[in-house]
N, C-alpha and C positions, 0 to 999 in steps of 0.2 A: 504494500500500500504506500501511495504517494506522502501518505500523512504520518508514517511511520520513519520517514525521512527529512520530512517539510514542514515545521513550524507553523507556518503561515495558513491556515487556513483557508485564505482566500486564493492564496496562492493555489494550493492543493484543487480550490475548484475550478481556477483558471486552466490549468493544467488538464485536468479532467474537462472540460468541453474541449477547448483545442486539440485534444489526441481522440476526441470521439468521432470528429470531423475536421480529419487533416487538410483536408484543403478550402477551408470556407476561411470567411476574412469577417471579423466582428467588429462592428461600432462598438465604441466604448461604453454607450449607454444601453446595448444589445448583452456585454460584459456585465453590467449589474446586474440587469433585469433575469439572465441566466443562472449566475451564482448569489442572486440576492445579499448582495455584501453594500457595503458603503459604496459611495463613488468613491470618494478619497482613499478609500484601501483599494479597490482595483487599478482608478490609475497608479498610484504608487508601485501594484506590482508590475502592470502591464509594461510601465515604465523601466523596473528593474529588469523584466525579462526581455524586452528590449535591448536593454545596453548588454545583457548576456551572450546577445546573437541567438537567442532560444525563438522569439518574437521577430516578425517584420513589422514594421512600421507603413501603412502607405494614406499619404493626405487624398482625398478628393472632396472638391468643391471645399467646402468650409468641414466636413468629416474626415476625423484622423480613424481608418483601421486597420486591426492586427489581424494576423496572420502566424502559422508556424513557418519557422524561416528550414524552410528545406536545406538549404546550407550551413546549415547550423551543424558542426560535427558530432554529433551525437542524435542525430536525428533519428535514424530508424532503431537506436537505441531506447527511446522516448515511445516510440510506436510498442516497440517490443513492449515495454513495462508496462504502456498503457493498457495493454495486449491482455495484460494479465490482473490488471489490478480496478479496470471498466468494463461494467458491464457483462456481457455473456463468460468471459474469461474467470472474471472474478467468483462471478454465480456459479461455473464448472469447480472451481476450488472450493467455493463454501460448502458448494450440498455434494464435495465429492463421495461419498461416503451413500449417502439416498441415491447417487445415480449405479450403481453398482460397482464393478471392483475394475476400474481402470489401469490401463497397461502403457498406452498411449492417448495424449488427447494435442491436436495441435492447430492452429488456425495458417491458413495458407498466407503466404506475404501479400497477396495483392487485396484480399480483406484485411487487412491493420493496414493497408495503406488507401483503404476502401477504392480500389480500381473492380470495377465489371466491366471487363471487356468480352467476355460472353457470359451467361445467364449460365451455363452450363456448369462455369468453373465448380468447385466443389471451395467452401469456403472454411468446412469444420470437418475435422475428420477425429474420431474417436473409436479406439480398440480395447478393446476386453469384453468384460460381460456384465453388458449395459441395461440397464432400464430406461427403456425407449420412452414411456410416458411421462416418464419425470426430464430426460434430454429433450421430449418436444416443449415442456411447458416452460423451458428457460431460454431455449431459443426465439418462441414466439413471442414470448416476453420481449425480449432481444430484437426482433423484427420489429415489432412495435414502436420499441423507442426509437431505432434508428429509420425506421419509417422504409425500410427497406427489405428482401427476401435473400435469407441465408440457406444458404446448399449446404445440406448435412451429409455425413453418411457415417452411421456406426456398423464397425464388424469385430467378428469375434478373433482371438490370439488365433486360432486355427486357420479362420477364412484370409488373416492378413499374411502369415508365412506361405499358405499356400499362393497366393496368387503374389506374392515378391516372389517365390522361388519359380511360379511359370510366366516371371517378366509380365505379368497383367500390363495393360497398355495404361490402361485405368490409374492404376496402384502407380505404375514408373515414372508417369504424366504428375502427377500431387507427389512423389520425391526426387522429383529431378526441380520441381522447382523451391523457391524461397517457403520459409514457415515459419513458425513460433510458433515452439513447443509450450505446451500452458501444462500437461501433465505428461512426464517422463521422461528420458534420457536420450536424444537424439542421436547419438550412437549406438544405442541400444536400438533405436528405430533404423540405423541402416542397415546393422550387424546382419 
C-alpha cells in the first residue's frame, strides 16, 4: 500500500487516481473534487510531484493540468505498484484466501498501462484452484469502476503446464508479453 510508504495522505490519493488512469490529465479543481482533500493540500502536493518529475504540468487557456509524466524514471515502476495496491489487484490480495488457493495471478502490461488495442487481449490471468464466483464478483466490481470490460481467464496448475508444455499459442501469446505479477513468482511462472 501506497500509505504504508507515504505520509501524506493526500498524496496517497493523488497517486491513486493518476495510476488508475494513466493517461488522463486532471484540472486541479477535478484533483479535489476526486480525493476530497483541501485545495491547498492538493496543490501543494500536485506541486511537489511536479518538481519530482513524477507529474507533468500543462497550462491551457487560463487551466493548469497534471498528468503522469511518462518520462518520469520510474514510471512503469509506479504502474506496477499501482498494479497491486488499486483496485482489482488489491481486492485479488485481500480476499486471497475466499478466492481459493492461488498459484499464479498476474495482470498483462498493457492493462496497468490500460492500452486495448484488441478487445480480445486477455487482461487477468489467474492459476490454481479458483472460485470463479467470488473472481467474477471482484472483477465486475473492477469493470464498474473503471467503466471498462476486463478479459479474464482462470485455469487450473494442471491445465497451465499442460498447455506451456504443448506451446499453446494462447498461453505463449500472455508470456511472451509484459505482466505484473500481483500473486507468485514469475520464475516460477516460466520455469
Amino acid at each position: 500500500m501506497f500509505s504504508d510508504l507515504i505520509t501524506s495522505k493526500t498524496r496517497v490519493k493523488l497517486l491513486n487516481l493518476f495510476l488508475t488512469s494513466p493517461h488522463d490529465m486532471y484540472h486541479v479543481r477535478e484533483c479535489v473534487r476526486r480525493t476530497e482533500e483541501e485545495i491547498n493540500a492538493v496543490r501543494r502536493e500536485l506541486i511537489s510531484l511536479e518538481k519530482k518529475g513524477v507529474l507533468r504540468r500543462e497550462q491551457r487557456a487560463n487551466r493548469v493540468y497534471y498528468s503522469l509524466a511518462k518520462e518520469y524514471p520510474f514510471y512503469f515502476d509506479l504502474l506496477k505498484i499501482g498494479a497491486k495496491t488499486i483496485g482489482l489487484g488489491q481486492q485479488i490480495l485481500e480476499y486471497r484466501a475466499k478466492l481459493g488457493k492461488i498459484k499464479f495471478a498476474m495482470f498483462s502490461g498493457k492493462f496497468i498501462r490500460r492500452i486495448k488495442e484488441n478487445p480480445e487481449d486477455v487482461d487477468l490471468i489467474v492459476v490454481g484452484t479458483i472460485v470463479l464466483p467470488e473472481l467474477a464478483i471482484l472483477v465486475r466490481n473492477e469493470e464498474m469502476r473503471l467503466g471498462t470490460e476486463i478479459n479474464y481467464t482462470a485455469m487450473t496448475e494442471d491445465e497451465f503446464k499442460f498447455r506451456k508444455q504443448r506451446n499453446d499459442p494462447f498461453l505463449v501469446g500472455i508470456l511472451s508479453g509484459s505482466r505484473v505479477m500481483i500473486i507468485g513468482d514469475e520464475e516460477g511462472l516460466l520455469a
